[in-house]
Predicted model as a PDB file, atoms N, CA, C, CB and O in Angstrom, pLDDT in the B-factor column:
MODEL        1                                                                  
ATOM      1  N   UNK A   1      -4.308   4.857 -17.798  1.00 65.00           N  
ATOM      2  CA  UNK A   1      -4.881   4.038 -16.732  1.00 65.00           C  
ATOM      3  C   UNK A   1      -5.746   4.912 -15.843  1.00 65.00           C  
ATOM      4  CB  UNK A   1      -3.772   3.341 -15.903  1.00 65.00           C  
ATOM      5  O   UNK A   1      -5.462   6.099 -16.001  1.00 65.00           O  
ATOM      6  N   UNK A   2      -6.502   4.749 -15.150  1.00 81.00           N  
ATOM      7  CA  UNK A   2      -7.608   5.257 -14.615  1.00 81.00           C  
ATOM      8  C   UNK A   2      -7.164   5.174 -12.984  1.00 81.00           C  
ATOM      9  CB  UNK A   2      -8.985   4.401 -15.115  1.00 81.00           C  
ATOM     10  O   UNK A   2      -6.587   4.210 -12.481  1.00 81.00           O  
ATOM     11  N   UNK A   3      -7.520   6.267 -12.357  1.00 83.00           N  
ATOM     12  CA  UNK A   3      -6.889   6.429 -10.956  1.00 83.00           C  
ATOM     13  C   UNK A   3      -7.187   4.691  -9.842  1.00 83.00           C  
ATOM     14  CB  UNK A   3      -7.893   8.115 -10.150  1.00 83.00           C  
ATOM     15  O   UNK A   3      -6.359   4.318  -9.011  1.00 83.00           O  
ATOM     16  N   UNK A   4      -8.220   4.092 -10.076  1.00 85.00           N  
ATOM     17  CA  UNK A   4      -8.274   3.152  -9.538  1.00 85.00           C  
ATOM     18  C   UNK A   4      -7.407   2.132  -9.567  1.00 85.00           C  
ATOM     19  CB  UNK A   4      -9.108   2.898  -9.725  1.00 85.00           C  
ATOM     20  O   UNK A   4      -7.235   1.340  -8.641  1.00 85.00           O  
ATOM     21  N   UNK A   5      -6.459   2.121 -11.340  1.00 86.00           N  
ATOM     22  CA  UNK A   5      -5.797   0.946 -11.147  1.00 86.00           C  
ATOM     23  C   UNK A   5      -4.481   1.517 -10.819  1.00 86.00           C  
ATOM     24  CB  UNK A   5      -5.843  -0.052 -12.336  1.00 86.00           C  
ATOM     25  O   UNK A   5      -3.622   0.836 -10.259  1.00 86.00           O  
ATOM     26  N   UNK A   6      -4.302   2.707 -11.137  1.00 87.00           N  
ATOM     27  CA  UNK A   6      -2.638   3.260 -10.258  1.00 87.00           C  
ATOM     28  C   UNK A   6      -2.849   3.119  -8.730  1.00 87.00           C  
ATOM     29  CB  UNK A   6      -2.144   5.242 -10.515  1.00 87.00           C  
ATOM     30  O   UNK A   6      -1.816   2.760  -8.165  1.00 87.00           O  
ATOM     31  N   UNK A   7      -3.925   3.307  -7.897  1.00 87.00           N  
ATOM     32  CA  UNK A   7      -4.267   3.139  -6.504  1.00 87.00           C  
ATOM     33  C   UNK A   7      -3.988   1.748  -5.612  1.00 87.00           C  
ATOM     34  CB  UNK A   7      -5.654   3.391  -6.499  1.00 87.00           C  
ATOM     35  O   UNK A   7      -3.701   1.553  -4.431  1.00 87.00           O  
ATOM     36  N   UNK A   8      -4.266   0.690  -7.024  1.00 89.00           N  
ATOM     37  CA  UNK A   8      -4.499  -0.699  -6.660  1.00 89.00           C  
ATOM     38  C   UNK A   8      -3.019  -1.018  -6.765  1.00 89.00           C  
ATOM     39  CB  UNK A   8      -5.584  -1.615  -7.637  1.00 89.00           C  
ATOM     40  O   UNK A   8      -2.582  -1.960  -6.103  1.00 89.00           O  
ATOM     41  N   UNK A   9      -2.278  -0.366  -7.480  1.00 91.00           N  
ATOM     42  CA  UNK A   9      -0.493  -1.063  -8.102  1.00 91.00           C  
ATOM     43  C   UNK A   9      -0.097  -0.261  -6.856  1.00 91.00           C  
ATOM     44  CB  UNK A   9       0.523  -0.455 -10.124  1.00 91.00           C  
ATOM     45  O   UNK A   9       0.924  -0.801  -6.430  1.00 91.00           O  
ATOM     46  N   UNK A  10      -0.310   0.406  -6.353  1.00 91.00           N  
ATOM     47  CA  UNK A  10       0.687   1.415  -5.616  1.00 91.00           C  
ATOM     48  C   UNK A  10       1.491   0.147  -4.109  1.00 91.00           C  
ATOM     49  CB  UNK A  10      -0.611   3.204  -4.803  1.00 91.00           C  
ATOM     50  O   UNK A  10       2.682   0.045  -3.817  1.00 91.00           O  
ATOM     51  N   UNK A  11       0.575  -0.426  -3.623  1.00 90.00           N  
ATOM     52  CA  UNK A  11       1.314  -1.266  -2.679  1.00 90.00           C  
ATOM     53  C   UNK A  11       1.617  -2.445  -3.235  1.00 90.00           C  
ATOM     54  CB  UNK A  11       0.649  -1.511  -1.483  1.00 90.00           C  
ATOM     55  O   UNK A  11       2.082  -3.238  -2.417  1.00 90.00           O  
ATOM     56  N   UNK A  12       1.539  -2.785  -4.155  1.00 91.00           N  
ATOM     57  CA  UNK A  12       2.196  -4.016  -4.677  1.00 91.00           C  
ATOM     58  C   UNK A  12       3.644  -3.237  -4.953  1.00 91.00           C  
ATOM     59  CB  UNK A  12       1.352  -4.802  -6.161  1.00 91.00           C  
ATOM     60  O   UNK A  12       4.650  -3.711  -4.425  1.00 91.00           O  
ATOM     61  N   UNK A  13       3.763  -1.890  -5.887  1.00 90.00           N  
ATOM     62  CA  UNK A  13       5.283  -1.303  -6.448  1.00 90.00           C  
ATOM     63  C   UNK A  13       6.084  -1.002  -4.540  1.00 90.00           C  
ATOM     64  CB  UNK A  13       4.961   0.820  -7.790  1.00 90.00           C  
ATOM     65  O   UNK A  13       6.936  -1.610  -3.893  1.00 90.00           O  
ATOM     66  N   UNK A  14       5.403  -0.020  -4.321  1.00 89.00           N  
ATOM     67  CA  UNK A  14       5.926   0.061  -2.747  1.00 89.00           C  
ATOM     68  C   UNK A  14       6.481  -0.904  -1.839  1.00 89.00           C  
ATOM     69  CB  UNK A  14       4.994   0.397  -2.023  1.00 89.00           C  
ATOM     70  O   UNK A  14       7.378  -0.717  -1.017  1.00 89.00           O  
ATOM     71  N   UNK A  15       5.656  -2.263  -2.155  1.00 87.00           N  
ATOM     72  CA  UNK A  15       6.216  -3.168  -1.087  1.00 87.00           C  
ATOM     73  C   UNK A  15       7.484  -4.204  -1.417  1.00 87.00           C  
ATOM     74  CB  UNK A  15       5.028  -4.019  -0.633  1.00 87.00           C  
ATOM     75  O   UNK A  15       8.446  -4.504  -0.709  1.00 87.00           O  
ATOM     76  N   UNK A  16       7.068  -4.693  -2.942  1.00 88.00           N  
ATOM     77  CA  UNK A  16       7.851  -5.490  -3.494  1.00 88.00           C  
ATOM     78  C   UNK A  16       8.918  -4.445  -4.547  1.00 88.00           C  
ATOM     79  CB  UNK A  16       6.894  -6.645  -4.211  1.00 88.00           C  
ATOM     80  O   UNK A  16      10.010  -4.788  -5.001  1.00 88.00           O  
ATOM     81  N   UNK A  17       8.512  -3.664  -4.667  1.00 87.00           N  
ATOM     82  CA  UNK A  17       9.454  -3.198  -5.853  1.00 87.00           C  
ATOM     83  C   UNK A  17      10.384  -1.616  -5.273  1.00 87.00           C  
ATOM     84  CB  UNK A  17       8.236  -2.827  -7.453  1.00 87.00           C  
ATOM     85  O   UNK A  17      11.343  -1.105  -5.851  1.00 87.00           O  
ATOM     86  N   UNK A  18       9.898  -1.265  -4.340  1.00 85.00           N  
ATOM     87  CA  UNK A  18      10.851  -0.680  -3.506  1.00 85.00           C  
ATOM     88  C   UNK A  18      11.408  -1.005  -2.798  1.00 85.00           C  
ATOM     89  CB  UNK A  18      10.693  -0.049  -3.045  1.00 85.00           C  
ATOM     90  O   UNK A  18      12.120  -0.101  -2.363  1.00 85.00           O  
ATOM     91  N   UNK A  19      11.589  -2.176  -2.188  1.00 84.00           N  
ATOM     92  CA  UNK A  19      12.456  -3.015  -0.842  1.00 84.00           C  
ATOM     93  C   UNK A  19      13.707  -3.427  -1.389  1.00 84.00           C  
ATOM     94  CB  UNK A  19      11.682  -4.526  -0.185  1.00 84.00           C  
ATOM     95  O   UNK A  19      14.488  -3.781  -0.506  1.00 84.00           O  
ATOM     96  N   UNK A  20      14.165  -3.501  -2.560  1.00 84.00           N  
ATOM     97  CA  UNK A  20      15.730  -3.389  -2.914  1.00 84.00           C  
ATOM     98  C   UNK A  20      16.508  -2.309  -2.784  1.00 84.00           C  
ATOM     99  CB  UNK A  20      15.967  -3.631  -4.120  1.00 84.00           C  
ATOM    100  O   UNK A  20      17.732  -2.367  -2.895  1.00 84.00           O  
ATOM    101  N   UNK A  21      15.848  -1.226  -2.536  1.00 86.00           N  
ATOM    102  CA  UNK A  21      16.529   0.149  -2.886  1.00 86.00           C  
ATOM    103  C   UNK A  21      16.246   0.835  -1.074  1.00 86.00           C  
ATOM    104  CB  UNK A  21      15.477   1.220  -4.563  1.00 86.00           C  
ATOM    105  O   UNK A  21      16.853   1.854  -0.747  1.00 86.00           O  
ATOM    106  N   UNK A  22      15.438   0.240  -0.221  1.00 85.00           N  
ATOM    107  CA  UNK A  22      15.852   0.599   0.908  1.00 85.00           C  
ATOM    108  C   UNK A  22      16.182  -0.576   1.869  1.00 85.00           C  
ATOM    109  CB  UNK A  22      14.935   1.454   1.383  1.00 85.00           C  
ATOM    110  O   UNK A  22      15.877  -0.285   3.026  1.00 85.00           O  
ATOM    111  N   UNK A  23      16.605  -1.561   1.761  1.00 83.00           N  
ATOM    112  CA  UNK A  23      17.593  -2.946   1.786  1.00 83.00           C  
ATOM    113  C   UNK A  23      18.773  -2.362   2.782  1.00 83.00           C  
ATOM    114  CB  UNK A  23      18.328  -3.493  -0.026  1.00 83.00           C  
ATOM    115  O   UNK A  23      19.821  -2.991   2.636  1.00 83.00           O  
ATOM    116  N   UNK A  24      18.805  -1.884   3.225  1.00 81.00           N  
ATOM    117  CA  UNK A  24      19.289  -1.249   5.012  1.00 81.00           C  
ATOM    118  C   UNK A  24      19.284  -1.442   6.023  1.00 81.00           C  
ATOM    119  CB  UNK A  24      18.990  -0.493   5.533  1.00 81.00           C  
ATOM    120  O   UNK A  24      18.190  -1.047   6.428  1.00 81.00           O  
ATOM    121  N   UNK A  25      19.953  -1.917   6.983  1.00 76.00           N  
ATOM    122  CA  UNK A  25      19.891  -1.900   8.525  1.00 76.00           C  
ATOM    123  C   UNK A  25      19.947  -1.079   9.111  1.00 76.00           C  
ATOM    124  CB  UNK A  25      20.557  -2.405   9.114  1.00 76.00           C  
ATOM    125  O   UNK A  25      19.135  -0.800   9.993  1.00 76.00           O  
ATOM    126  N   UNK A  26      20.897  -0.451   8.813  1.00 83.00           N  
ATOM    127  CA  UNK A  26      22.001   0.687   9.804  1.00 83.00           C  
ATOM    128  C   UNK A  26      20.571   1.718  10.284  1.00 83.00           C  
ATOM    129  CB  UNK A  26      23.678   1.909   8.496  1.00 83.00           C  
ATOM    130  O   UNK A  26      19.995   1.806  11.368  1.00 83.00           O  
ATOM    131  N   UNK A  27      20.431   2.112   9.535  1.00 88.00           N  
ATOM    132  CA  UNK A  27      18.970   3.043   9.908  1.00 88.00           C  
ATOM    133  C   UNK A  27      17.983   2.630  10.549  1.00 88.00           C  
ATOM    134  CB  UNK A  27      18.237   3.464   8.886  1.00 88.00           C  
ATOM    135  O   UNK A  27      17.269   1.861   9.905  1.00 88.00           O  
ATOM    136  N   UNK A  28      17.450   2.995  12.282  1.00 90.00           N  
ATOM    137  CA  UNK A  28      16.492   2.470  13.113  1.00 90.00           C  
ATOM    138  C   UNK A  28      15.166   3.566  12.848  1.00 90.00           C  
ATOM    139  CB  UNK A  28      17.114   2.370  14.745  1.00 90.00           C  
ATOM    140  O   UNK A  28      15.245   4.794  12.829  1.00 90.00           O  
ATOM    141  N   UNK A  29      14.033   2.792  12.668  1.00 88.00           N  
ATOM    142  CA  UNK A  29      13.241   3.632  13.006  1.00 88.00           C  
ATOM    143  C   UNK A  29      12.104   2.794  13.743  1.00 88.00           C  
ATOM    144  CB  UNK A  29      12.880   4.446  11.855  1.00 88.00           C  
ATOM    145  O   UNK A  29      11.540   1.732  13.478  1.00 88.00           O  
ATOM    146  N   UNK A  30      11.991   3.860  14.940  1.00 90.00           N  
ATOM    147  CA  UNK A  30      10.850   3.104  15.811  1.00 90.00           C  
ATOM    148  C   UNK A  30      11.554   2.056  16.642  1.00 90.00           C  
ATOM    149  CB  UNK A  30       9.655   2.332  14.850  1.00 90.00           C  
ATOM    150  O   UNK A  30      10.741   1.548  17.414  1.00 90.00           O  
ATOM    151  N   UNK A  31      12.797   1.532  16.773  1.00 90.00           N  
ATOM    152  CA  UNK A  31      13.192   0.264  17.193  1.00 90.00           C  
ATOM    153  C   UNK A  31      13.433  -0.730  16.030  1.00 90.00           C  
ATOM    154  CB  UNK A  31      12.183  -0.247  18.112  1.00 90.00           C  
ATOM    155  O   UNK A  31      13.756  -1.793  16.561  1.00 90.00           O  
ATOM    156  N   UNK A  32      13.424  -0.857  14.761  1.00 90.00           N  
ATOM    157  CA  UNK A  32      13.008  -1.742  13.727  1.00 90.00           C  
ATOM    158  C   UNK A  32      14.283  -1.137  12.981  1.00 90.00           C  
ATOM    159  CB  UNK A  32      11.334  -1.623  13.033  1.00 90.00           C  
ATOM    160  O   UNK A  32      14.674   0.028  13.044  1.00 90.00           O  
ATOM    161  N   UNK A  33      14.901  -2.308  12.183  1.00 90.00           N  
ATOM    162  CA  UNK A  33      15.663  -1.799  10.842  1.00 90.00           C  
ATOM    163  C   UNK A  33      14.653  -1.083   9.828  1.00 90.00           C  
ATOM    164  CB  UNK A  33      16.383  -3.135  10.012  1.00 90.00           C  
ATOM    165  O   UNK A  33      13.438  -1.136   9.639  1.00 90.00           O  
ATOM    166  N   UNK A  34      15.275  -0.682   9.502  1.00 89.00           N  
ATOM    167  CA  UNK A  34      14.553   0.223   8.172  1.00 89.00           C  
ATOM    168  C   UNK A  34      13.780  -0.799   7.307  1.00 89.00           C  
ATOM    169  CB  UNK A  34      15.808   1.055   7.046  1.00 89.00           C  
ATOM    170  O   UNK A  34      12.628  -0.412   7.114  1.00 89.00           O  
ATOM    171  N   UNK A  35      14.019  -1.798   6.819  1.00 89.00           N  
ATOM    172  CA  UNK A  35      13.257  -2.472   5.679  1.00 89.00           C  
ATOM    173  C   UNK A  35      12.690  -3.206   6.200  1.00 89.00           C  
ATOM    174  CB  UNK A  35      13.822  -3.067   4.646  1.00 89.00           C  
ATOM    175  O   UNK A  35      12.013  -3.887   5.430  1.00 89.00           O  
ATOM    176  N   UNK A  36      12.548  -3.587   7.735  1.00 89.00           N  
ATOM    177  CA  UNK A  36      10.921  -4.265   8.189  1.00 89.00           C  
ATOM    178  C   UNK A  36      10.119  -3.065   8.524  1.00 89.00           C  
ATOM    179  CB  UNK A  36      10.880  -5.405   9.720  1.00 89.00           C  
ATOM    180  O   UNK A  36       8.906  -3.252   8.614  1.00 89.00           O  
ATOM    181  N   UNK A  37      10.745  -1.408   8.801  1.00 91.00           N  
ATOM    182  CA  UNK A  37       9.848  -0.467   9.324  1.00 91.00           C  
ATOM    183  C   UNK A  37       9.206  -0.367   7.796  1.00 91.00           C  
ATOM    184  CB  UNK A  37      10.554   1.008  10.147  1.00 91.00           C  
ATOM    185  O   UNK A  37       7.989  -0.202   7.879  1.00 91.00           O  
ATOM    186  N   UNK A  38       9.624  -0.414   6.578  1.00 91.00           N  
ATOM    187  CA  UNK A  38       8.792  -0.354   5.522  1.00 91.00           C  
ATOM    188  C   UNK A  38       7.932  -1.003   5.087  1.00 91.00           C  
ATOM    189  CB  UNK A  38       9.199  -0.288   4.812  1.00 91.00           C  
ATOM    190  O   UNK A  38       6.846  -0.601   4.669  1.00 91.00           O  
ATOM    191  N   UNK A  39       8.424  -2.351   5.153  1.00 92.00           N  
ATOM    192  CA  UNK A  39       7.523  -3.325   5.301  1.00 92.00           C  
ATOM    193  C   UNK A  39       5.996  -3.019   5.881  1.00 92.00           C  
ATOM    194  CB  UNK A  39       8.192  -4.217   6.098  1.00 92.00           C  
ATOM    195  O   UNK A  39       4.960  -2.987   5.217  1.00 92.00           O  
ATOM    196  N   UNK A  40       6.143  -2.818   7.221  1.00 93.00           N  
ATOM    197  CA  UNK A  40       4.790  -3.069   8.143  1.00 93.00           C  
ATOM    198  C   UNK A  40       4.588  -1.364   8.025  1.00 93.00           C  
ATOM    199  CB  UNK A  40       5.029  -3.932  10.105  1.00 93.00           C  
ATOM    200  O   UNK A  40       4.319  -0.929   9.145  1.00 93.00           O  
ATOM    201  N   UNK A  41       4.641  -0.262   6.980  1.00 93.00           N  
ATOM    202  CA  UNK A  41       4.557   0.774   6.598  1.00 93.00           C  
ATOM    203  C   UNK A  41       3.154   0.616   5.255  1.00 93.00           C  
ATOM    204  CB  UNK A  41       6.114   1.201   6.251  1.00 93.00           C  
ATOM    205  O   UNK A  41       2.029   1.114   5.216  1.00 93.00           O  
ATOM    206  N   UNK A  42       3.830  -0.227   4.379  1.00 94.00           N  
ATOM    207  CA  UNK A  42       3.146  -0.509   3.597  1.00 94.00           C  
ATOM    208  C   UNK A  42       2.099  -1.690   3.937  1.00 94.00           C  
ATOM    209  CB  UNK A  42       3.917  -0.642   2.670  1.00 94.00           C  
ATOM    210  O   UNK A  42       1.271  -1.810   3.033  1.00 94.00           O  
ATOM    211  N   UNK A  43       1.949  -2.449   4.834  1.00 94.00           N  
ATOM    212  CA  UNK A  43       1.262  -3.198   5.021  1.00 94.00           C  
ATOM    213  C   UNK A  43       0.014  -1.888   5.450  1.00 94.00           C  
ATOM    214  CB  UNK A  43       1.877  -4.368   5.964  1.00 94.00           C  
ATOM    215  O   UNK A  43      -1.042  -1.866   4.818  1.00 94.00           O  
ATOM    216  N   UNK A  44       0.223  -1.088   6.312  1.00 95.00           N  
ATOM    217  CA  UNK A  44      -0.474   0.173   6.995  1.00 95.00           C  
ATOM    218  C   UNK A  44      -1.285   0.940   5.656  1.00 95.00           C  
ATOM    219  CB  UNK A  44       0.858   1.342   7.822  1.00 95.00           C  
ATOM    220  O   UNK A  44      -2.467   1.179   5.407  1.00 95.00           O  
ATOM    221  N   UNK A  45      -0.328   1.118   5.138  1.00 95.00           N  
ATOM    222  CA  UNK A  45      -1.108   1.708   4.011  1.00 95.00           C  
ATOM    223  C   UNK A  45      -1.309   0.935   2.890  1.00 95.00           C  
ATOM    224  CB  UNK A  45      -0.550   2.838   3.556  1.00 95.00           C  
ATOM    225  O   UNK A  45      -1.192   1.787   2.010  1.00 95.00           O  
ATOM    226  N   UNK A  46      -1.518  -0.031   2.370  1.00 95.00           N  
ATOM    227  CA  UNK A  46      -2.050  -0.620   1.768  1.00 95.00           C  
ATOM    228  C   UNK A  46      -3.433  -0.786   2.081  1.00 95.00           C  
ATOM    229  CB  UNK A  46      -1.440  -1.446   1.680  1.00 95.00           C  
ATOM    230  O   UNK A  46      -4.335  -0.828   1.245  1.00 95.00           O  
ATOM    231  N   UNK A  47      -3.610  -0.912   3.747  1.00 95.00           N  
ATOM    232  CA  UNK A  47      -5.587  -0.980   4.294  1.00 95.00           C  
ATOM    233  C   UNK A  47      -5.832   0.435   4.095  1.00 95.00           C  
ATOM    234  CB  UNK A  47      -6.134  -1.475   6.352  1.00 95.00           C  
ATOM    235  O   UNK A  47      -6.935   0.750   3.647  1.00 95.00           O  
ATOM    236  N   UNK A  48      -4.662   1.676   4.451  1.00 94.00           N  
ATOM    237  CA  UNK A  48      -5.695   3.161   3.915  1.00 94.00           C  
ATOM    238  C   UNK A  48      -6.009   3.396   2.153  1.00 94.00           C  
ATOM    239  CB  UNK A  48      -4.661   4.841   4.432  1.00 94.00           C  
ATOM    240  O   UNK A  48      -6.960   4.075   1.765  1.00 94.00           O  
ATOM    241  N   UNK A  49      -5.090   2.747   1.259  1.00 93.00           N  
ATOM    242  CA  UNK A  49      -5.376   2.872   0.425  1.00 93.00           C  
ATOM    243  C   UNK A  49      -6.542   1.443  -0.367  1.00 93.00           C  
ATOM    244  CB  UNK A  49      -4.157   3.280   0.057  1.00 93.00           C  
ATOM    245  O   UNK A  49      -6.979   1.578  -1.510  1.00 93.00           O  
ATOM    246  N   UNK A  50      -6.758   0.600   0.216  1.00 91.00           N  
ATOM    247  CA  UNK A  50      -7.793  -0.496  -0.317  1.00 91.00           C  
ATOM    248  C   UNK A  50      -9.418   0.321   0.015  1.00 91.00           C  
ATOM    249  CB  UNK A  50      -7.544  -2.267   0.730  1.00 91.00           C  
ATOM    250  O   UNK A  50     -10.337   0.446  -0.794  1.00 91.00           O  
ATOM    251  N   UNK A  51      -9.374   0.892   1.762  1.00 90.00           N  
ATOM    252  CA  UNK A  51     -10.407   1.747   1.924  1.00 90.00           C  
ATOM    253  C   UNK A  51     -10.675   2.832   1.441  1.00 90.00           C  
ATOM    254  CB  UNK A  51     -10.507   1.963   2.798  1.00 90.00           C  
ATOM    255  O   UNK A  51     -11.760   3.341   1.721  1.00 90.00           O  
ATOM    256  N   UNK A  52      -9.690   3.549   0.506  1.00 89.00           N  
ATOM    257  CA  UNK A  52     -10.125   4.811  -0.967  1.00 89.00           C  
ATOM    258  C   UNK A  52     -10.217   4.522  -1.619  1.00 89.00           C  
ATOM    259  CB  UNK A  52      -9.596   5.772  -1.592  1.00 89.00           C  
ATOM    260  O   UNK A  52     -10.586   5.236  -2.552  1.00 89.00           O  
ATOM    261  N   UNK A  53      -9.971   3.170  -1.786  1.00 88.00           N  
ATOM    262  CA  UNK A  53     -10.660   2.308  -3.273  1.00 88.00           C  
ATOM    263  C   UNK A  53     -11.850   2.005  -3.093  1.00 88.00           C  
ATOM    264  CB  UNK A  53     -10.056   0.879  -3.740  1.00 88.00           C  
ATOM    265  O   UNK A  53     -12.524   2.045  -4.122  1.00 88.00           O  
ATOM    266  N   UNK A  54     -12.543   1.622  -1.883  1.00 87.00           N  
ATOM    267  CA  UNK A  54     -14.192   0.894  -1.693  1.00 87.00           C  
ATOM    268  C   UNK A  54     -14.700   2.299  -1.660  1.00 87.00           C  
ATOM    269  CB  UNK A  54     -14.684  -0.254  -0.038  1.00 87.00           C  
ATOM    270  O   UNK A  54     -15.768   2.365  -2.269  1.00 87.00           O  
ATOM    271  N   UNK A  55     -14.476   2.971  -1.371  1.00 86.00           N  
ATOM    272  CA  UNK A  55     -15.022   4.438  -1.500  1.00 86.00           C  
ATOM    273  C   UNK A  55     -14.997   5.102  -2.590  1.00 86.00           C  
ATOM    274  CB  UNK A  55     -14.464   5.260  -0.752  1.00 86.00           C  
ATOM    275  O   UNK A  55     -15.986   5.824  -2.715  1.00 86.00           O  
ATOM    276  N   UNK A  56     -14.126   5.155  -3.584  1.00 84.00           N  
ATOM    277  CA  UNK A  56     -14.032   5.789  -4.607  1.00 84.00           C  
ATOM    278  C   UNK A  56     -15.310   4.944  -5.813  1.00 84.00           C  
ATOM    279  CB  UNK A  56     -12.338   5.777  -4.961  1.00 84.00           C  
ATOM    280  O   UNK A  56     -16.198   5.456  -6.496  1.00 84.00           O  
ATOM    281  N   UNK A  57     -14.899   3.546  -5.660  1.00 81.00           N  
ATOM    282  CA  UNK A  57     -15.537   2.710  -6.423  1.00 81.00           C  
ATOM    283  C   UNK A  57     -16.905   2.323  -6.355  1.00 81.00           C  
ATOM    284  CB  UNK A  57     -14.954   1.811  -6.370  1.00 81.00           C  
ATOM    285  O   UNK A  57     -17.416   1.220  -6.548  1.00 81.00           O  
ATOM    286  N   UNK A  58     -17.438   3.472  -6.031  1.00 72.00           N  
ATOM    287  CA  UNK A  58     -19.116   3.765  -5.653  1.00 72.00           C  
ATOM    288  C   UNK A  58     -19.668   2.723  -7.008  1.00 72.00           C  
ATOM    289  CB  UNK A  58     -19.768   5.942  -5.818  1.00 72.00           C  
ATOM    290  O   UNK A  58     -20.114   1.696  -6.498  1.00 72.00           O  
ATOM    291  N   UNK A  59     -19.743   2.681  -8.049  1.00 64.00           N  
ATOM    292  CA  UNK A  59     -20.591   1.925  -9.463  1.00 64.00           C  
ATOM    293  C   UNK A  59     -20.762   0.768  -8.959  1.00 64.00           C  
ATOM    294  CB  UNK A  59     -19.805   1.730 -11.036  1.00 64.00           C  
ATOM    295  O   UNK A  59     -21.879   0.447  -8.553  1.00 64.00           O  
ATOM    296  N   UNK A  60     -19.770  -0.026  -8.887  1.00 65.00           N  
ATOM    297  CA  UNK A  60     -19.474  -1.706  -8.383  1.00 65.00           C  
ATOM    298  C   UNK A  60     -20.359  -1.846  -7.362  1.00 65.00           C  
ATOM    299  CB  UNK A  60     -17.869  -2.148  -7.758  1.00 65.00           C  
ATOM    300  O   UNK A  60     -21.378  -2.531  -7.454  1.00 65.00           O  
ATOM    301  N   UNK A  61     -19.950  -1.084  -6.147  1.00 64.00           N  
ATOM    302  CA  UNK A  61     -20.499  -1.714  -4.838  1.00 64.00           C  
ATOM    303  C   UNK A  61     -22.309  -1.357  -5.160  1.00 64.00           C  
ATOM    304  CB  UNK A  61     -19.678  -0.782  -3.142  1.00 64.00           C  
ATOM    305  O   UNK A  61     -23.186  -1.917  -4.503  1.00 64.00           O  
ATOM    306  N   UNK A  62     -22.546  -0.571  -6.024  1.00 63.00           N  
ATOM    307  CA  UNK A  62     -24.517  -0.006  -6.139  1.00 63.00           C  
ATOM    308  C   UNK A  62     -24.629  -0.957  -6.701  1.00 63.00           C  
ATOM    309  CB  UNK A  62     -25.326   1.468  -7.029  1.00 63.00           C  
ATOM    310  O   UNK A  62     -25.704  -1.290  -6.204  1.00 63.00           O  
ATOM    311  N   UNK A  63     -24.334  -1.957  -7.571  1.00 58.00           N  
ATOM    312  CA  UNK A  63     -24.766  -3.154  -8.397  1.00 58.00           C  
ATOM    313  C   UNK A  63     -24.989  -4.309  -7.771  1.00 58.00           C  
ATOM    314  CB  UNK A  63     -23.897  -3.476  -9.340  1.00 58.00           C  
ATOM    315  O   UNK A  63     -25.840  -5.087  -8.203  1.00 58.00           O  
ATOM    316  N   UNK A  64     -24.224  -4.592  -6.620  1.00 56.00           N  
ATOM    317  CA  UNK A  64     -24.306  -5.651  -5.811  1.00 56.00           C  
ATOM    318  C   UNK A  64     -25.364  -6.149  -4.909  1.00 56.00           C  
ATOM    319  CB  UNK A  64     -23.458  -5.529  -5.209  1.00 56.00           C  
ATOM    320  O   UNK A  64     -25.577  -7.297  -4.521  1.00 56.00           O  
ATOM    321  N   UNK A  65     -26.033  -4.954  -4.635  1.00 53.00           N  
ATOM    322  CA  UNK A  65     -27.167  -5.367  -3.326  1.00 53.00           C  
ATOM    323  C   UNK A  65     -26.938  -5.191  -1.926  1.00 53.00           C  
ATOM    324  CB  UNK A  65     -27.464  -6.796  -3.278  1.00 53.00           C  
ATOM    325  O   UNK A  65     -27.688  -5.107  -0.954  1.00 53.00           O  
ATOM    326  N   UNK A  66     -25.850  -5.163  -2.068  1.00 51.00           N  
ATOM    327  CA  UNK A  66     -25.345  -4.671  -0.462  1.00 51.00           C  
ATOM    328  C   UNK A  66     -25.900  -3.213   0.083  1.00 51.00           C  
ATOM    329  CB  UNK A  66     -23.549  -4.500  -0.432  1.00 51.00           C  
ATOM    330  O   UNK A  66     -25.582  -2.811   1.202  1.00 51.00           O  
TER     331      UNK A  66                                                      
ENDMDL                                                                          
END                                                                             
């Protein structure tokens, strides 16, 4: 697979497919149980990693006209 589409899976595995395995309260961080601080963790990085994708993916965006 080509770094773009491991980049693109990474917050889909992180958000949905790691939240069983840190499924925790007891642990505060920030004020927040642990599995909404991950939550709105990955929501965070999901926009830094969508913006190294529009950047990386220089071919696409030169074809468009923009």
């Amino acid at each position: 697979m080509k770094l773009i589409h491991v980049l693109a899976l990474l917050p889909f595995i992180g958000m949905l497919g790691g939240l069983p395995f840190v499924n925790t309260v007891t642990p505060y961080v920030l004020g927040m149980p642990f599995n909404l601080f991950w939550i709105i963790l990955w929501v965070v990085l999901s926009s830094v990693i969508m913006a190294i994708l529009n950047i990386i993916d220089r071919d696409h965006r030169e074809g468009d006209g923009l």
